[in-house]
Steps between C-alpha positions, in 0.01 A plus 500: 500500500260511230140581568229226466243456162169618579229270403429755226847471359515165481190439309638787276775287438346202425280683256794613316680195498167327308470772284858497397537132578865625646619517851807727382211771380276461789763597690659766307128635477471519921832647534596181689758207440469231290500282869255726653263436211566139482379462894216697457433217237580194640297608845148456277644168378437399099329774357492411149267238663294737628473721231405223297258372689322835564517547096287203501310611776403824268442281220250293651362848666459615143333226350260492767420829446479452116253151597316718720420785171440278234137538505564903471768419217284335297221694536707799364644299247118360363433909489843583336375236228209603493581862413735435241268266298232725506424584147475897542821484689636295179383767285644784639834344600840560276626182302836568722246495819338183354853308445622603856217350664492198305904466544485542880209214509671263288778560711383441822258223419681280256689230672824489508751326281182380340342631124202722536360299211539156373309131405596403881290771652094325580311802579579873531505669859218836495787692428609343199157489361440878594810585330406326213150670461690846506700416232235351276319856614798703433532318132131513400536884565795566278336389214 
């Protein structure tokens, strides 16, 4: 007679069968039978269920966290700004310096599927119009 699955081993299993989404592996990986697996499985009952739900449990964890900082974010973000339209900073920085910073804000503050210019747009966002002084600054200075 075989010997009974410690809790440990069965919540071994079940973490190799989501992993590997395959009760033939779990199995292989616990040195146990494809049956032996598949009990240890069915005993905590539809756990693609509960993995989903505690993926969405995490998610809303993590946005709450993220709600939570977003005073600290943007404070960091207002200094990030800050520093990098600083006109000593400017001066000093690398045209390949310049470009990367302006690439990664365009980026990550131009929306979407959407031109970062155009007749449509009303008014630019502080970004936009801080961008734009830098390059009027940047031209000016090359002539």
């Amino acid at each position: 007679m075989a010997a009974r699955l410690t809790d440990k081993q069965k919540k071994k299993i079940v973490a190799d069968y989501l992993e590997t989404q395959s009760v033939n592996a779990a199995a292989q990986r616990n040195n146990v039978s494809w049956d032996t697996a598949r009990k240890a499985l069915n005993e905590l009952g539809d756990i693609e269920q509960k993995l989903e739900e505690k993926k969405q449990e995490n998610t809303a964890d993590i946005l709450a966290y993220m709600e939570r900082k977003r005073g600290v974010v943007c404070e960091i973000i207002e200094k990030g700004l800050a520093a990098l339209n600083e006109p000593e900073k400017l001066a000093e920085a690398s045209p390949a310096q310049i470009t990367t910073a302006l690439g990664t804000l365009i980026d990550k503050w131009a929306p979407k599927g959407q031109p970062i210019t155009g007749k449509d747009q009303v008014e630019d966002d502080p970004i936009t119009k801080s961008l734009k002084e830098m390059a009027k600054e940047l031209k000016s200075g090359e002539s």
